[in-house]
N, C-alpha and C positions, 0 to 999 in steps of 0.2 A: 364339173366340180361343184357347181351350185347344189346342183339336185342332190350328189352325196349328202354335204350338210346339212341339208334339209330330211332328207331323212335320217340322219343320222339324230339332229335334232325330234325328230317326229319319233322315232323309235329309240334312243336310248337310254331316254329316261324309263319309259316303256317296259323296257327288259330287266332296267335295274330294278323296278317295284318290283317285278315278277323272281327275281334270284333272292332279294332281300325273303321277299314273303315266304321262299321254299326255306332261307336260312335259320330265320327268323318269327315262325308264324305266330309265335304268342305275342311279340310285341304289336302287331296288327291286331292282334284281339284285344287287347286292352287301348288301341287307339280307335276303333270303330264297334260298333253295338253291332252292325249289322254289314253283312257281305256287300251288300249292294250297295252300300255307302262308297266302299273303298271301287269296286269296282266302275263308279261311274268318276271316281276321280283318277282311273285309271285311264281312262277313256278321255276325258276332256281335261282336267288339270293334273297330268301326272307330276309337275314338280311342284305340286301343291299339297299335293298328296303325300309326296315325299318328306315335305317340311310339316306335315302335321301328325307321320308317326313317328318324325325324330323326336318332335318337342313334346307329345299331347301323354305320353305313358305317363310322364313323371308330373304332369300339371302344367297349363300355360301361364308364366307368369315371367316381367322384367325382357328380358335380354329375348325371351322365346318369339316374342310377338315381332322380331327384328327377322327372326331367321322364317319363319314363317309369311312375313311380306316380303321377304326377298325371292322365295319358293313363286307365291303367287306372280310380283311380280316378271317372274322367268317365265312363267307359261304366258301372260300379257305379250311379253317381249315376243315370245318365239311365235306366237299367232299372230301380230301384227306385223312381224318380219317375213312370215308367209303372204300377207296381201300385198305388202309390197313389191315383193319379188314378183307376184303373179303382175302388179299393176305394169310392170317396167317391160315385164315382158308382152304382155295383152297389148302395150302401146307401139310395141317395133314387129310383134307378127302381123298387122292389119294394114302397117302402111306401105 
């Protein structure tokens, strides 16, 4: 059960970029200058990514800069929830 949510965590933000961006692609163009922007927050902060083509089309300002550290926030969360897990486990296979 672990492992489902962790990947499910690992990939489904993952998949959501990728359906939004085929629904969606112009608003991805007006939130990144450049492909390789978006795709390495595809890669390492996808729900950061997430939170900065909700907010960044219309302007970052007020209330934006909340939903956008809650984005980043969640990728923090879900990568330190991964070492943990590993730690817990790393300490009951060795003994």
């Amino acid at each position: 059960m672990c492992c489902f949510f962790a990947a499910l965590v690992l990939v489904g933000p993952r998949l959501a970029i990728l359906v939004w961006w085929i629904y969606d692609p112009a608003r991805w163009q007006l939130a990144f200058e450049h492909f390789f922007v978006s795709f390495l927050g595809l890669l390492f902060l996808p729900w950061t990514t997430m939170g900065w083509v909700l907010v960044a089309p219309g302007g970052v300002e007020g209330f934006d800069w909340v939903i956008f550290g809650l984005a980043f926030l969640l990728d923090v969360l879900s990568y330190s929830g991964s070492v943990w897990g590993n730690k817990e486990y790393a300490e009951t296979s060795y003994a």
